[in-house]
PLY file of the C-alpha trace (Angstrom):
ply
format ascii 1.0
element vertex 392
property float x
property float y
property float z
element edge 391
property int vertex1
property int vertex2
end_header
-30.66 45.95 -65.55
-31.67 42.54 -65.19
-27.74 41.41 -66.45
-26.78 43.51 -63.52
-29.31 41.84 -60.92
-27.17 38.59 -62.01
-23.91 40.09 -61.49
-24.54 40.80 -58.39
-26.23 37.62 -57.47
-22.98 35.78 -58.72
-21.08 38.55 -56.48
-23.34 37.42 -53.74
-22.57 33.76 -53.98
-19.02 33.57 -54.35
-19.00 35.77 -50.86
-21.22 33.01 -49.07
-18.94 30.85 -50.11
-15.86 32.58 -49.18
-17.46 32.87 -46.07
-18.59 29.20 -45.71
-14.89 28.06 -46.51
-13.53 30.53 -43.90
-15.85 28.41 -41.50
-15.26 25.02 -42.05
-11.70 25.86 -41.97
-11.69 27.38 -38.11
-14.14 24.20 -37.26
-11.16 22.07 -38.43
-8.42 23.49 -36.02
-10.74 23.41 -32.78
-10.29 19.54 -31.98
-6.25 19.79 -32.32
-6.37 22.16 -29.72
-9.03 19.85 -27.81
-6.78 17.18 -28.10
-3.68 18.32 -26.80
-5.48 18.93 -23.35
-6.49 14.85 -23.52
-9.83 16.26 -22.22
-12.83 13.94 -23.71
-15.23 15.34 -21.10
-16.28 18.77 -19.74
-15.28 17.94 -15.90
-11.80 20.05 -16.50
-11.54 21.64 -13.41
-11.12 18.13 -11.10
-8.05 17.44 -13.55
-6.00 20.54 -12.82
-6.09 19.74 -8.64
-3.89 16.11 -10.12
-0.48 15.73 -11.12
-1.35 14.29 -14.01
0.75 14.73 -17.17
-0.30 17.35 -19.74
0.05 15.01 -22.54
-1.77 11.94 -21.60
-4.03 10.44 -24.22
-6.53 7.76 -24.34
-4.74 6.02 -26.69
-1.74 5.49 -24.62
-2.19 6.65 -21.36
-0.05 4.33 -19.34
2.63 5.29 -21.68
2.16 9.06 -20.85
3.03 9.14 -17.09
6.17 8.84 -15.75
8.55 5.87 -16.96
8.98 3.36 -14.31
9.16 -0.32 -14.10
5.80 -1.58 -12.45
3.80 0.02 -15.64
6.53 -1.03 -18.22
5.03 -4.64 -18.00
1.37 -3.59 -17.80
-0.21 -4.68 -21.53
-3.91 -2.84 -20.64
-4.93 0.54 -21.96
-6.93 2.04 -18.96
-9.81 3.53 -20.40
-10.34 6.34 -18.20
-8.49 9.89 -18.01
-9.52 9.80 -14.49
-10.57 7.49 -11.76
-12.07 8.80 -8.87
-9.90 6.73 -6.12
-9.90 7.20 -2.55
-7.87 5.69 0.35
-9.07 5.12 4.41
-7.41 4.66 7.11
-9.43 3.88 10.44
-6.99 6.44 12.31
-3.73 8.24 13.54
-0.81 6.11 12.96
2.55 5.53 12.10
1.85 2.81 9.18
0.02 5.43 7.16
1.75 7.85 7.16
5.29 6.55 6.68
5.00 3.87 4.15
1.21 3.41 2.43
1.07 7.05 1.83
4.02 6.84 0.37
2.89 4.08 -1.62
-0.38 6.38 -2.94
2.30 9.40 -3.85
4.59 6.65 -5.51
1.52 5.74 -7.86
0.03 9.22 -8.61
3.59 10.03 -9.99
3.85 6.81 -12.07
0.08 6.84 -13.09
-0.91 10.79 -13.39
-3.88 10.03 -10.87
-5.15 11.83 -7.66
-5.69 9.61 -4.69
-8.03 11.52 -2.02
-7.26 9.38 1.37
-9.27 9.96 4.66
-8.05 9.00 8.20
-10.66 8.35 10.77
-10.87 10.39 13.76
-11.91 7.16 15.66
-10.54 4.11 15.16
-13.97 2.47 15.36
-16.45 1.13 11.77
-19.20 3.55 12.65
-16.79 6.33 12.06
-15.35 4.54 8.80
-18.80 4.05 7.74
-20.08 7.58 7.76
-16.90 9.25 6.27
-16.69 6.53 3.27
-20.36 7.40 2.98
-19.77 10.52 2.88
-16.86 10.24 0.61
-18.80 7.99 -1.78
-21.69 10.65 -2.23
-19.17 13.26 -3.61
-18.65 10.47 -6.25
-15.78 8.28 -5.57
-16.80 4.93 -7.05
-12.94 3.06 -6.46
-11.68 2.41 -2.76
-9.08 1.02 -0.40
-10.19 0.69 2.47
-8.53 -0.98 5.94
-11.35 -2.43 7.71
-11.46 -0.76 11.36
-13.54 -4.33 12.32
-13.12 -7.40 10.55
-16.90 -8.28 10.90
-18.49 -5.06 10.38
-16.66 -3.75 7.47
-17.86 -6.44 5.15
-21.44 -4.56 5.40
-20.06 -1.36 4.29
-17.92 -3.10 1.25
-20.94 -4.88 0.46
-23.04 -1.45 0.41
-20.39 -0.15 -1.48
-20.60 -2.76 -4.43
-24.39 -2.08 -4.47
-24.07 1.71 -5.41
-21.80 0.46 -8.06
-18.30 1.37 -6.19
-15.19 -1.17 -6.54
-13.33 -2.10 -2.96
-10.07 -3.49 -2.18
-9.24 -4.41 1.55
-5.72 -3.41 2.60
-3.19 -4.17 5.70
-5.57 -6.95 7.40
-7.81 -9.67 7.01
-11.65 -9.30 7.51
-14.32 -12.48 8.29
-15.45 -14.65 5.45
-17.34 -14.53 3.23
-15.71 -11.03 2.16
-17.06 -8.65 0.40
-14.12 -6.64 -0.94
-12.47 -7.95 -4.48
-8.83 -8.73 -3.18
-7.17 -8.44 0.17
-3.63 -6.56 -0.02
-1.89 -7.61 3.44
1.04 -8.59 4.93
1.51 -12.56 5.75
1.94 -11.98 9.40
2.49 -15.90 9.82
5.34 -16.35 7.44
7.26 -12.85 8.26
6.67 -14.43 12.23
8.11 -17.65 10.61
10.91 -16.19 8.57
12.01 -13.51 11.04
12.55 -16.53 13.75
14.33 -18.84 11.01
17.00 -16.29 10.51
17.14 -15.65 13.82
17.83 -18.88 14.50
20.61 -19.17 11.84
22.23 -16.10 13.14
22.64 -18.28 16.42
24.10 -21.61 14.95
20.77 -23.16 15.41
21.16 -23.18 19.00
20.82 -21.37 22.56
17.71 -19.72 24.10
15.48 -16.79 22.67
13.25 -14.76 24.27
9.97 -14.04 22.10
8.51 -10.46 22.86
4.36 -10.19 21.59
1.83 -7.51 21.43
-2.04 -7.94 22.50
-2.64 -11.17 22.91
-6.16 -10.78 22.39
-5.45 -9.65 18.72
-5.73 -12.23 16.33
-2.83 -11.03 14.62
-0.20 -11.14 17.21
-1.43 -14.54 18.26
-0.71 -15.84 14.55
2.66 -14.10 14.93
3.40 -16.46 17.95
2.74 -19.70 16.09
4.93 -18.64 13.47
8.07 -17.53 16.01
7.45 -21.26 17.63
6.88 -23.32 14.50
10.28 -21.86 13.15
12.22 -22.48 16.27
10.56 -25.77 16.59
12.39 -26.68 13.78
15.75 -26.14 15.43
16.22 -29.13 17.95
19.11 -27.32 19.94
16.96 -23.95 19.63
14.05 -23.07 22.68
11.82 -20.11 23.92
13.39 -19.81 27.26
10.53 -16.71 27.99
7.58 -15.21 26.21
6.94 -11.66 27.04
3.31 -10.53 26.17
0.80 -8.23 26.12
3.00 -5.21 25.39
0.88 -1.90 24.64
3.35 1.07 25.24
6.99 1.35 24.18
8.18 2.46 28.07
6.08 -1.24 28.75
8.12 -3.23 26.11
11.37 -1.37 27.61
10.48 -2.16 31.09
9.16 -6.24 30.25
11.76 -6.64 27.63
15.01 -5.27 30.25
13.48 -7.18 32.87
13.89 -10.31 30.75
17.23 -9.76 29.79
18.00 -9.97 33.65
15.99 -12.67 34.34
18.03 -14.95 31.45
21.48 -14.58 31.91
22.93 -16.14 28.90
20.02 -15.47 26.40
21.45 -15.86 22.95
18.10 -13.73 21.13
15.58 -12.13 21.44
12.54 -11.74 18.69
9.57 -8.68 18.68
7.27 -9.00 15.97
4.86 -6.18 16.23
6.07 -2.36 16.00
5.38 -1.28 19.59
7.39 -4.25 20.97
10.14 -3.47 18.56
10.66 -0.28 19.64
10.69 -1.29 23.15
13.56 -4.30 22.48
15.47 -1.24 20.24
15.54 1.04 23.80
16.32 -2.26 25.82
18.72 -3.44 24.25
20.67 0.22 23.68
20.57 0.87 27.00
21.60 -2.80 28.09
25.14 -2.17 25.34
25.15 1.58 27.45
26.09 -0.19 30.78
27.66 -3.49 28.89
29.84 -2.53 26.50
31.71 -5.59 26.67
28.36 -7.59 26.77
28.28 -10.98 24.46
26.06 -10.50 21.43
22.14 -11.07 21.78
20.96 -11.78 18.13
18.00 -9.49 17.79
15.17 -9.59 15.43
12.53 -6.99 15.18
9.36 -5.84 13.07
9.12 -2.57 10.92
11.04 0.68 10.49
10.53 2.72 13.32
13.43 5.58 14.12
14.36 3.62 17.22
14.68 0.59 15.53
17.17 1.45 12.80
19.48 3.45 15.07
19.37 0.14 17.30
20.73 -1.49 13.30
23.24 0.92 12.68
24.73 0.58 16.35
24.93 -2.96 15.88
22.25 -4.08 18.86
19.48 -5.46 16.08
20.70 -7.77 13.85
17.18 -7.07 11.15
14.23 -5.68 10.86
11.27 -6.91 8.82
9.85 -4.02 6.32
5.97 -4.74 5.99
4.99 -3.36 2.33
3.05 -0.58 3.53
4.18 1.03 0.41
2.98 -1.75 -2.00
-0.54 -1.86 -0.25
-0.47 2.09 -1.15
0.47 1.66 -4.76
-0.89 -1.50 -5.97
-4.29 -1.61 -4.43
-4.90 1.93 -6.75
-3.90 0.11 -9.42
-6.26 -2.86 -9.40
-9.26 -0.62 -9.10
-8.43 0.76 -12.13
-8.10 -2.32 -13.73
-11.77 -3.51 -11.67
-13.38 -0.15 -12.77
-12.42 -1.14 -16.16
-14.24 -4.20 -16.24
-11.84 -6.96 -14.71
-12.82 -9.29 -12.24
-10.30 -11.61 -9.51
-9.33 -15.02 -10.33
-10.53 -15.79 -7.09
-12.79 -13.54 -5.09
-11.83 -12.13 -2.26
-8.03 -13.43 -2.00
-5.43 -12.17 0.09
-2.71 -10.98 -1.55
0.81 -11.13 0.29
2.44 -8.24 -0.27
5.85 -8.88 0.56
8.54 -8.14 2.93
12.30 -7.29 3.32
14.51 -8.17 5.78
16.67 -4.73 6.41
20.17 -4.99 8.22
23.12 -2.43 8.35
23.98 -3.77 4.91
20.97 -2.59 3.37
19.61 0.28 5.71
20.40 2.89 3.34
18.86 1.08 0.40
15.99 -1.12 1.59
13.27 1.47 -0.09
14.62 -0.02 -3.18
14.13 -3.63 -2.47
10.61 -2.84 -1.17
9.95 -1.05 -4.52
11.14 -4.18 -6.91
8.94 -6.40 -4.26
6.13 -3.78 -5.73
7.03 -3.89 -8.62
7.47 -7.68 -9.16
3.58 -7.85 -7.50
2.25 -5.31 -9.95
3.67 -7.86 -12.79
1.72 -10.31 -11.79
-1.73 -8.70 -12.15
-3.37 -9.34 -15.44
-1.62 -13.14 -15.63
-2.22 -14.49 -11.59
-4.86 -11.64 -9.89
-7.14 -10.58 -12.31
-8.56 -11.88 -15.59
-10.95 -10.07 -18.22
-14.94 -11.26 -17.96
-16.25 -12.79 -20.98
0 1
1 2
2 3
3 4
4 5
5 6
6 7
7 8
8 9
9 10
10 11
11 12
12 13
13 14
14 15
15 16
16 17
17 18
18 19
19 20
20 21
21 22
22 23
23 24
24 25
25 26
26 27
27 28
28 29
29 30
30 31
31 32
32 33
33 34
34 35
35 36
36 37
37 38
38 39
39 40
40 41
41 42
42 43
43 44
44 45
45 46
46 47
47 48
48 49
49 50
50 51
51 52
52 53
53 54
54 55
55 56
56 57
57 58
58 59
59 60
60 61
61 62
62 63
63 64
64 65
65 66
66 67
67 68
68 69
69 70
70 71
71 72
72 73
73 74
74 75
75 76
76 77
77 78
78 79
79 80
80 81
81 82
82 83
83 84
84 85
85 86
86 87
87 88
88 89
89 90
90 91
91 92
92 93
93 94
94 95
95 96
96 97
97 98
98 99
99 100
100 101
101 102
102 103
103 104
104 105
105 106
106 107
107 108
108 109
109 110
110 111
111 112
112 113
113 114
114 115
115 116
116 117
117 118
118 119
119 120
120 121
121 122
122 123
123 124
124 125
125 126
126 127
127 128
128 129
129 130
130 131
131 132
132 133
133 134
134 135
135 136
136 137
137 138
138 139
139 140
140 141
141 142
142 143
143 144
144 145
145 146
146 147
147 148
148 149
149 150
150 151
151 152
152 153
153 154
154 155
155 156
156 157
157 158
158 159
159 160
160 161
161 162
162 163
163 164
164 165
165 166
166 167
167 168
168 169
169 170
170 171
171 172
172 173
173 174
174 175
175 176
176 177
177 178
178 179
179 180
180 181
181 182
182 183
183 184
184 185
185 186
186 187
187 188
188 189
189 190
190 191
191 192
192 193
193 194
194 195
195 196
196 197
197 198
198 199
199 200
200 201
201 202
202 203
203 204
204 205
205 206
206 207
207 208
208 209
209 210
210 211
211 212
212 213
213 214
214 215
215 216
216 217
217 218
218 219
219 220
220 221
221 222
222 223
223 224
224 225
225 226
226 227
227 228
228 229
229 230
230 231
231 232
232 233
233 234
234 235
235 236
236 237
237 238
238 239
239 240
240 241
241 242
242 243
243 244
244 245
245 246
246 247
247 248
248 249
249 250
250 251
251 252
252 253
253 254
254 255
255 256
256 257
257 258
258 259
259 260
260 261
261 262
262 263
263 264
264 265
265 266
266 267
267 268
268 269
269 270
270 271
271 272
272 273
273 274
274 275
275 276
276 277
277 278
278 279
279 280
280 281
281 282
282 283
283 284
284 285
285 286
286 287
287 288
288 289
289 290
290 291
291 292
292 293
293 294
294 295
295 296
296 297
297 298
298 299
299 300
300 301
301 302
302 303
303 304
304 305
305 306
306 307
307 308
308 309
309 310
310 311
311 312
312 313
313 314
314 315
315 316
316 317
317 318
318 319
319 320
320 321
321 322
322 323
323 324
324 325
325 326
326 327
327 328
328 329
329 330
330 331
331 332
332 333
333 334
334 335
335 336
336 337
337 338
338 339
339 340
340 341
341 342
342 343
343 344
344 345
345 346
346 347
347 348
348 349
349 350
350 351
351 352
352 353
353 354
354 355
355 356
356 357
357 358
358 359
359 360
360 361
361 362
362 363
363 364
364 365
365 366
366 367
367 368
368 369
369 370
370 371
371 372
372 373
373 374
374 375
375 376
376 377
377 378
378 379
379 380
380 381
381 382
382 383
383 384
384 385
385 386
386 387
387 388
388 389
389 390
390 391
């Protein structure tokens, strides 16, 4: 009896540990499968609204989204399967939507993140403050943001930083002392100054021009001006022979601009540098070729992309246009809160960042997306040697 009590406790045994076995070998298979879903955390469902990659790791992440050229120089591992980044826009408007939007899709594709974006329904910093708020309570800690006033928005990026959020300014300047990281904007000075230059050369470095503005209550347009003028200054046989201002509507740059053409028989160019304005010298100046075919050339140099403005380029009535990179604000500025979120801090606080322009002619009309995307790309390799550097 008793030898059989101690058969079956050796029976009894070997099955625990049959059993045990059994279990430590269906523990070991669980964190493959974990793993391949490159899931460290339990917040799975935000990752499945993204077009992130299915295989992306933490130890090569950057490696893991799509191949492109602006990451292939990029020596940091980010650290985080997902940043929570968010884009505003103050309101409705052409900018956005057609080329720092594009931007944002550009680096969602490269970087397998989600960028939420906002546009205001007022283009006013009350409105920009209560929607980033907003947006900031539902846990977005990295934004771009485009100031809607260059005084006010400093409060709300300062806010920001206190609740532990990282901020980039985009597409203008705010007041100093700012309190966003970096500023990602356009020069509006030097493509003023360049635009004119070429214009100039176009016209053998002499004859009259006729320099077409925006608001000139906006800071902005009146930098533009001194740029036009300090180029052309440069040209001794070169002078403004008009300045037409304070162009708000496209039918009001049509009407000013055609009326100026009249007025200066013998005008040799004519220069818009804000969008509006440009659109209004494209419409002028086609319907001026309409009823003079046989017209002498006026060189003609205008600002951004707009549908009017390139058909102007391929019919031969605008000589270039200068492509802001709106998409470059949209890409890189998501990429430098990733690198800020990760613990990297500007070389200088608060710098604005030029991000770049083309000049786009008939030559290039076709192709200029790709020039704008190696100025992007050429910005983004720049980053961890001449924007950023790693504390301590």
């Amino acid at each position: 009896m008793r030898k059989m009590n101690l058969r079956l406790l050796a029976l009894l045994c070997a099955l625990v540990m049959v059993f045990s076995l059994a279990a430590c070998a269906s523990d070991t298979t669980e964190p493959a499968q974990d793993d391949t879903s490159s899931t460290d955390t339990t917040d799975t469902t935000d990752t499945t609204e993204t077009t992130e990659t299915e295989d992306t790791t933490d130890e090569t992440p950057v490696e893991s989204a799509v191949d492109s050229e602006a990451i292939a120089g990029l020596t940091w591992d980010f650290q985080q399967d997902e940043y929570k980044l968010c884009c505003y826009w103050p309101g409705p408007d052409e900018f956005f939507d057609n080329y720092v939007l594009e931007g944002i899709k550009g680096f969602e594709a490269d970087f397998g993140q989600h960028v939420e974006y906002a546009v205001g329904t007022e283009w006013t910093q009350d409105v920009e403050n209560q929607t980033v708020e907003a947006l900031a309570a539902q846990g977005y800690d990295c934004f771009m943001i485009f100031g809607a006033d260059t005084a006010g928005a400093n409060g709300l990026y300062e806010e920001l930083y206190n609740n532990g959020c990282q901020v980039i300014n985009y597409a203008g300047l705010v007041n100093d002392p700012q309190e966003s990281a970096l500023t990602l904007a356009s020069d509006v000075y030097t493509q003023a100054y360049e635009s004119a230059k070429q214009l100039c050369e176009y016209m053998g470095g002499e004859g009259t021009i006729i320099n077409v503005l925006e608001n000139l209550g906006d800071v902005n347009t009146v930098t533009r001006q001194q740029g036009v003028e300090d180029a052309v200054a440069e040209y001794p046989g070169m002078s403004i022979v008009q300045t037409v201002a304070d162009i708000t509507t496209v039918d009001e740059g049509y009407t000013k601009v055609s009326d100026a053409i009249t007025a200066n028989p013998g005008v040799g160019g004519i220069i818009a540098t804000g969008g509006t304005a440009s659109k209004g010298v494209a419409n002028a100046l086609s319907d001026y070729y309409g009823v003079n075919p046989d017209a002498e050339h006026i060189y003609a140099a205008t600002q951004d992309q707009s549908t009017e403005v390139m058909n102007a380029i391929a019919n031969g009535y605008i000589d270039h246009t200068v492509g802001q990179n709106g998409y470059g604000m949209g890409y890189v500025s998501n990429v430098l809160l990733m690198y800020l979120k990760d613990g990297w801090v500007p070389q200088n606080w608060g710098e604005h960042i030029d991000t770049g322009m083309v000049f786009i002619t008939k030559d290039n009309m076709d192709t200029y997306q790709e020039d704008i995307e190696q100025v992007t790309n050429d910005l983004v390799a720049t980053i961890e040697t001449e924007i950023l550097t790693q504390e301590g």
